[in-house]
LOTORLUM-735542 format. One record per atom (N, C-alpha, C): atom name; residue in three letters; x, y, z; residue number from 1. Coordinates in steps of 0.05 Angstrom, whole numbers, always signed. Layout:
N
CA	ala	X	Y	Z	NUM
...
// end
This chain:
121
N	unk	+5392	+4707	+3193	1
CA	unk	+5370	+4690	+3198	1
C	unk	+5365	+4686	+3228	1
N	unk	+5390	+4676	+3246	2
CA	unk	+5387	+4680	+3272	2
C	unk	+5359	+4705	+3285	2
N	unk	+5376	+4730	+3275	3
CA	unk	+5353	+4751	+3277	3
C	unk	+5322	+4745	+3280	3
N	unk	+5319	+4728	+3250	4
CA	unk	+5287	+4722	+3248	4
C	unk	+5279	+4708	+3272	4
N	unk	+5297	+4679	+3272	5
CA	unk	+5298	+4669	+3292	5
C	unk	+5285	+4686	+3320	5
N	unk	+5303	+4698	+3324	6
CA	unk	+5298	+4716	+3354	6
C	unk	+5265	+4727	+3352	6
N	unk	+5268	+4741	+3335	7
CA	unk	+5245	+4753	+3327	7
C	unk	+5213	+4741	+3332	7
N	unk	+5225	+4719	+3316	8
CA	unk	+5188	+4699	+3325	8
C	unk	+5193	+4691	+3362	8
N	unk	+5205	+4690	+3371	9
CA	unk	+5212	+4680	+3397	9
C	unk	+5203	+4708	+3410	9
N	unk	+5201	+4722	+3408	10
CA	unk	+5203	+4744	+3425	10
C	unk	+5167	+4754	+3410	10
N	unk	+5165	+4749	+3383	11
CA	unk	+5125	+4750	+3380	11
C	unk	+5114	+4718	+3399	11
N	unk	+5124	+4706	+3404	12
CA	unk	+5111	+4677	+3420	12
C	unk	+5118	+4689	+3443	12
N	unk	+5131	+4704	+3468	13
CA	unk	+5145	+4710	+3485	13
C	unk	+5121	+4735	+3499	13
N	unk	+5107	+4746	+3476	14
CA	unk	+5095	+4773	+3475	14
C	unk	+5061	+4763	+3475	14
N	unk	+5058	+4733	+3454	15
CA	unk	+5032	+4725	+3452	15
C	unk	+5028	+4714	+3484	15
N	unk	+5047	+4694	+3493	16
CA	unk	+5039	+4684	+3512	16
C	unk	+5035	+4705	+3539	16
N	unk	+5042	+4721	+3545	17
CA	unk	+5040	+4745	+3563	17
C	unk	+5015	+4752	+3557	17
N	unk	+5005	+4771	+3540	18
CA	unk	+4986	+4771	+3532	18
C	unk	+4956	+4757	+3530	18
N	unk	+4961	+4729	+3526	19
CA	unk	+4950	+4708	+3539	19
C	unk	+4941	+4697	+3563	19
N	unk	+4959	+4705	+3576	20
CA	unk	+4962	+4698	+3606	20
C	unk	+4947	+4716	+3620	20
N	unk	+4937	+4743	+3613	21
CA	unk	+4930	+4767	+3623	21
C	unk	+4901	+4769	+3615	21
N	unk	+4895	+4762	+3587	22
CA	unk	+4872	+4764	+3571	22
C	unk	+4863	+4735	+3551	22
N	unk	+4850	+4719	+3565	23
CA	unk	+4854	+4690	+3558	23
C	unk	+4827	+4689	+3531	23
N	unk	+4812	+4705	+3536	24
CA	unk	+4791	+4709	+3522	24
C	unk	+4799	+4723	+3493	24
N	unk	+4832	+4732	+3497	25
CA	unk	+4845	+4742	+3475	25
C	unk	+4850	+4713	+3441	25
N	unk	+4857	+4695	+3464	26
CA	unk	+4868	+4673	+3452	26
C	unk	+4838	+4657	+3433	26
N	unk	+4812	+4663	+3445	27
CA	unk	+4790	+4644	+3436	27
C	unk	+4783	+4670	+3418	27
N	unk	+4785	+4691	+3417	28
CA	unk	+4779	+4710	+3390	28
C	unk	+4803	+4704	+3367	28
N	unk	+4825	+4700	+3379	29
CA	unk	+4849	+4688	+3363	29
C	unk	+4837	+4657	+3340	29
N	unk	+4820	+4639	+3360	30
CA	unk	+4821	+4612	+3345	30
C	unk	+4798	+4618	+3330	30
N	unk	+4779	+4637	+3336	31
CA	unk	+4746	+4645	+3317	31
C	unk	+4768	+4659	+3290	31
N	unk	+4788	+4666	+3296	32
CA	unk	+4786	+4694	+3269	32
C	unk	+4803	+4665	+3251	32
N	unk	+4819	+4638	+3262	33
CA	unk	+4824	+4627	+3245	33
C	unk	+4808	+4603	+3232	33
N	unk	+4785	+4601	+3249	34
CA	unk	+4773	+4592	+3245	34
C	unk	+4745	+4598	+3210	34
N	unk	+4746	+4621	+3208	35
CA	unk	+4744	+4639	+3181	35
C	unk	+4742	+4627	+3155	35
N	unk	+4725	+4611	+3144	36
CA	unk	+4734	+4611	+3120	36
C	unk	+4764	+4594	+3117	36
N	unk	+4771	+4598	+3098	37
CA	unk	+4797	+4574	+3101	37
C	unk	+4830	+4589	+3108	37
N	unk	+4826	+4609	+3131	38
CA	unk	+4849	+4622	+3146	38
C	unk	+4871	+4605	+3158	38
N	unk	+4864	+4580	+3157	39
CA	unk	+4878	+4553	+3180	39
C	unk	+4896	+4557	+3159	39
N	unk	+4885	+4551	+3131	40
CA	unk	+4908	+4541	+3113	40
C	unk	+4939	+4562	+3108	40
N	unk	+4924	+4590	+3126	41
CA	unk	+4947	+4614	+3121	41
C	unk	+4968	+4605	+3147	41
N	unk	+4955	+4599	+3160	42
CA	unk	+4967	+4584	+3194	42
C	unk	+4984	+4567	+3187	42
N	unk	+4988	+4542	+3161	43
CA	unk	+4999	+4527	+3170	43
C	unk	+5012	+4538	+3150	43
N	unk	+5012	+4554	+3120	44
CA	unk	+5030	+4566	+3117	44
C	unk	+5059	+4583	+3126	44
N	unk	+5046	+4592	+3151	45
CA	unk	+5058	+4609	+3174	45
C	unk	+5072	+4585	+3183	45
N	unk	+5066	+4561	+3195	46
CA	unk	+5090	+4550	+3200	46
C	unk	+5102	+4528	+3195	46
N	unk	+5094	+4528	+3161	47
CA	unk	+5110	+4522	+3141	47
C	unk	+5138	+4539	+3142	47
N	unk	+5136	+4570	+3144	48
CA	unk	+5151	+4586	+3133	48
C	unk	+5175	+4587	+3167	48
N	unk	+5156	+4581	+3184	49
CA	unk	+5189	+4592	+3203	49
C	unk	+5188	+4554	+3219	49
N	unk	+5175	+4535	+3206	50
CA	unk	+5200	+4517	+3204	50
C	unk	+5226	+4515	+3183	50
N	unk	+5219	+4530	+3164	51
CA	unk	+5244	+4527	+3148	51
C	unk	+5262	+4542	+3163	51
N	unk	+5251	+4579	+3175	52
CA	unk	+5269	+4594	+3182	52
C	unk	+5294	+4589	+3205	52
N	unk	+5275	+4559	+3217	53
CA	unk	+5288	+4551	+3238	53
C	unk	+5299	+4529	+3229	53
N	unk	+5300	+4519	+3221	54
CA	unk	+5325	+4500	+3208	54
C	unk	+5349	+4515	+3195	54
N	unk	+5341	+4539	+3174	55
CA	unk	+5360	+4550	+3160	55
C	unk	+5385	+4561	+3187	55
N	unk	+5369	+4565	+3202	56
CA	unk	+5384	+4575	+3223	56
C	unk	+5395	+4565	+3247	56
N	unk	+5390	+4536	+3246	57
CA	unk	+5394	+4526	+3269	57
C	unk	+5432	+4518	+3270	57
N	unk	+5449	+4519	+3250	58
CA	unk	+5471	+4518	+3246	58
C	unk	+5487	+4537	+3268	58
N	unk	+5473	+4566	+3263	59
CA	unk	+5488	+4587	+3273	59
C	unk	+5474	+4588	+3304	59
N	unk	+5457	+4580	+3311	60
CA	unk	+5452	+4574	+3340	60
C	unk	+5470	+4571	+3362	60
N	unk	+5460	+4580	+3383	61
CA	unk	+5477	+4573	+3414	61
C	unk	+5464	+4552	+3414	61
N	unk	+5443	+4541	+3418	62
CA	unk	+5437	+4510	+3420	62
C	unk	+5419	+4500	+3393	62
N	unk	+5433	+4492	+3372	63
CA	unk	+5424	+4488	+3349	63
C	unk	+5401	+4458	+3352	63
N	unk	+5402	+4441	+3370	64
CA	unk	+5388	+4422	+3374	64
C	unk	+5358	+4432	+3377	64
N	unk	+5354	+4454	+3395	65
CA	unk	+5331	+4467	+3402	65
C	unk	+5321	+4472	+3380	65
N	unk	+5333	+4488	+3372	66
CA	unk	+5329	+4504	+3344	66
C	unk	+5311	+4485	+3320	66
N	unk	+5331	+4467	+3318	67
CA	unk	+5321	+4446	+3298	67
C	unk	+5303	+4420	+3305	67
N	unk	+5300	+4424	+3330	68
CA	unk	+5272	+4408	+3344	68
C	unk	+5248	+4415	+3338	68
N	unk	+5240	+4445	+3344	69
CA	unk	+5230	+4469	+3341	69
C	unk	+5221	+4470	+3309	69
N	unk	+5233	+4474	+3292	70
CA	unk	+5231	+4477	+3263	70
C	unk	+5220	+4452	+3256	70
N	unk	+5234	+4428	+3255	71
CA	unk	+5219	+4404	+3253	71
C	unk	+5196	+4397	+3258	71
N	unk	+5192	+4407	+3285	72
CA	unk	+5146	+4406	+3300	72
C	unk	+5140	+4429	+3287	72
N	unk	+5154	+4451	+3269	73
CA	unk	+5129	+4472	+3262	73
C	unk	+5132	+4462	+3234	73
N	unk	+5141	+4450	+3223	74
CA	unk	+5151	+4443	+3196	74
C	unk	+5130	+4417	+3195	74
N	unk	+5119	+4396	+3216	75
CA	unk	+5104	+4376	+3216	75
C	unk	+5084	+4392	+3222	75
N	unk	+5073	+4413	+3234	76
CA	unk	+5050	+4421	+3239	76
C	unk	+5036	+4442	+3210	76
N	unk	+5052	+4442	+3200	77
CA	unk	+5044	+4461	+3177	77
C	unk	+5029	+4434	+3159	77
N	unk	+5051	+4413	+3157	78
CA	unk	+5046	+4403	+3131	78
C	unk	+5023	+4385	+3144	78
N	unk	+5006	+4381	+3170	79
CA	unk	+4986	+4368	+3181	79
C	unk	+4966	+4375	+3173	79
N	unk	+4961	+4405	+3173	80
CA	unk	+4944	+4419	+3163	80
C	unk	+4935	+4421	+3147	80
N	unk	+4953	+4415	+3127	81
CA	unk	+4942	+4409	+3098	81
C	unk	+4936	+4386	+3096	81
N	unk	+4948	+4366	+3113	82
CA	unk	+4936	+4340	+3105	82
C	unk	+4901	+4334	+3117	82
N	unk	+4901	+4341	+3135	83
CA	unk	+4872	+4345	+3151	83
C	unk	+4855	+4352	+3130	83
N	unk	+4828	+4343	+3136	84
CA	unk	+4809	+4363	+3121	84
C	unk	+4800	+4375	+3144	84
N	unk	+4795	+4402	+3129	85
CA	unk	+4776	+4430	+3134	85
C	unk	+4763	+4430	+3154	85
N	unk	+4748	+4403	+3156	86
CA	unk	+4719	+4404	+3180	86
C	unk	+4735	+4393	+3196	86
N	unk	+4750	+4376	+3198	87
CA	unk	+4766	+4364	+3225	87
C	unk	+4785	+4383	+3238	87
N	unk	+4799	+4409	+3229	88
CA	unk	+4809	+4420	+3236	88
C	unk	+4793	+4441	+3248	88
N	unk	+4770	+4451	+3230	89
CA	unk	+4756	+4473	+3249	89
C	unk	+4740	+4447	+3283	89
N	unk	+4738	+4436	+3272	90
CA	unk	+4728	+4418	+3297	90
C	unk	+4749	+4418	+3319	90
N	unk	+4777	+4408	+3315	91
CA	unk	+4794	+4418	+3340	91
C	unk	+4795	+4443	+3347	91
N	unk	+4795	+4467	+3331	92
CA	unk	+4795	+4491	+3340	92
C	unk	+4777	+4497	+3362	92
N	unk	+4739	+4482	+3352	93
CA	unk	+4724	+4486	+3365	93
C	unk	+4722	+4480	+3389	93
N	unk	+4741	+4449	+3391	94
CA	unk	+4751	+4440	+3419	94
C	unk	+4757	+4459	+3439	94
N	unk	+4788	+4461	+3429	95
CA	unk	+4798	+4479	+3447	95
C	unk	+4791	+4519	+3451	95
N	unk	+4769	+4517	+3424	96
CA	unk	+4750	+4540	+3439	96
C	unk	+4735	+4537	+3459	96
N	unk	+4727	+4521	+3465	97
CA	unk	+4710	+4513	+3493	97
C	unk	+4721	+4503	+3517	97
N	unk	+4749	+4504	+3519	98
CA	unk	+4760	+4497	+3543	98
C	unk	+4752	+4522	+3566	98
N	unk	+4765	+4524	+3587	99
CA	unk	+4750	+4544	+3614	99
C	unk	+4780	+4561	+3599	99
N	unk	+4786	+4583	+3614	100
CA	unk	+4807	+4605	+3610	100
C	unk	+4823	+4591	+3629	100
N	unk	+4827	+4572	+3651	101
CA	unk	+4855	+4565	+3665	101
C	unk	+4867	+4543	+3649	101
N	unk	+4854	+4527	+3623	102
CA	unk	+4872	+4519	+3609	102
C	unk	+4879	+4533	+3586	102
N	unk	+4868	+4559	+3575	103
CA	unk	+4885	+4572	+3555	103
C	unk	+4907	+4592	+3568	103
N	unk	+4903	+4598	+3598	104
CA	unk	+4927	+4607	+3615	104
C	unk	+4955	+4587	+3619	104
N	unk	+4945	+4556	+3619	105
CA	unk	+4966	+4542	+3624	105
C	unk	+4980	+4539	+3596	105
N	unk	+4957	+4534	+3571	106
CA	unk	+4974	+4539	+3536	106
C	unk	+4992	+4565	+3538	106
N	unk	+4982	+4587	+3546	107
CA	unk	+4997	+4617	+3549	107
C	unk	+5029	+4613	+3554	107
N	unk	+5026	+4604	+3583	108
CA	unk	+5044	+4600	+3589	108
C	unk	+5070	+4578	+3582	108
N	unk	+5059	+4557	+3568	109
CA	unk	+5067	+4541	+3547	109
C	unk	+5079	+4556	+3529	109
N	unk	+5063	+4574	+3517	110
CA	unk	+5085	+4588	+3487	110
C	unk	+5097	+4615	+3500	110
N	unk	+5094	+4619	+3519	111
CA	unk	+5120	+4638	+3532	111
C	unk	+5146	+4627	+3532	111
N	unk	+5139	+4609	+3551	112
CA	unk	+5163	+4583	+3556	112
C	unk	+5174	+4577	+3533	112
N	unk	+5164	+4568	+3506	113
CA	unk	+5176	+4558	+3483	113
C	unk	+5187	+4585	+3476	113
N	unk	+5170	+4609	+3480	114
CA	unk	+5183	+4633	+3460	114
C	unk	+5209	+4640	+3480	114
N	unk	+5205	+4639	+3503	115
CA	unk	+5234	+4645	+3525	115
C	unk	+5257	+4629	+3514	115
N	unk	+5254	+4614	+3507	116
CA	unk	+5270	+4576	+3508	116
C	unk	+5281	+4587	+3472	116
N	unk	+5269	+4592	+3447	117
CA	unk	+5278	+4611	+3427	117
C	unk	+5300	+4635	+3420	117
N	unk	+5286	+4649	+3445	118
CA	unk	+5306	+4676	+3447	118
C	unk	+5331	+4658	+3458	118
N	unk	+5331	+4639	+3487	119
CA	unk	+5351	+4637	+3495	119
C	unk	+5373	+4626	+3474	119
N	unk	+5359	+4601	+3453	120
CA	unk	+5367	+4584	+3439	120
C	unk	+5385	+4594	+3406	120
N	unk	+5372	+4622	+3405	121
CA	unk	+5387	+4621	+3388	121
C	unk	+5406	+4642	+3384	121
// end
C-alpha cells in the first residue's frame, strides 16, 4: 500500500510541475470536471486514496503526515457529496477565473504536498 501511497505523491508531484509551466493546463482541468456530474467521480477519487492513505499510514516514515493527508482527502470527498451540484460547479467557476499567478501559486502547493507524500511515506 505504501507503494500506492508513493504513487499518488509522485502523480501530485508531476501535476503540480506541470502546472507551474502550463497554468492554463489546470483551468481545462476544472472545465473537464466541471462536465455534467464528473465532480462526483472527483470526490470518489478522493474518497478512494483517503482510505489508501490511512490504510497505509501505519507502515509510514512519518505516519502522522500520512494520516493528516487521508483524513482532508477523506473530508473532501465526502463534502462533495454533501454540496449540491450548482454550488460546487460555482466554486469551480471561481477558481476558473482567477489570473494564472494564483493557479501557479495552487501548482506549487500540490507539488509541495506531492514532495511532502513521497517524503512521508
Amino acid at each position: 500500500m505504501i507503494l500506492l501511497v508513493k504513487l499518488i505523491g509522485i502523480l501530485m508531484l508531476c501535476m503540480g510541475v506541470i502546472y507551474i509551466l502550463n497554468p492554463a493546463l489546470m483551468k481545462k482541468m476544472i472545465s473537464f470536471w466541471k462536465q455534467d456530474k464528473r465532480v462526483y467521480a472527483g470526490g470518489l477519487l478522493r474518497l478512494l486514496f483517503g482510505v489508501i492513505f490511512l490504510w497505509s499510514a501505519a507502515q509510514a516514515k512519518l505516519p502522522a503526515v500520512i494520516y493528516v493527508l487521508g483524513i482532508l482527502m477523506l473530508l473532501g470527498g465526502v463534502f462533495i457529496f454533501i454540496m449540491r451540484l450548482e454550488k460546487i460547479k460555482r466554486m469551480l467557476d471561481w477558481w476558473d477565473k482567477k489570473p494564472d499567478s494564483i493557479s501557479r501559486l495552487i501548482a506549487i502547493l500540490i507539488l509541495a504536498i506531492g514532495a511532502l507524500v513521497i517524503y512521508s511515506a
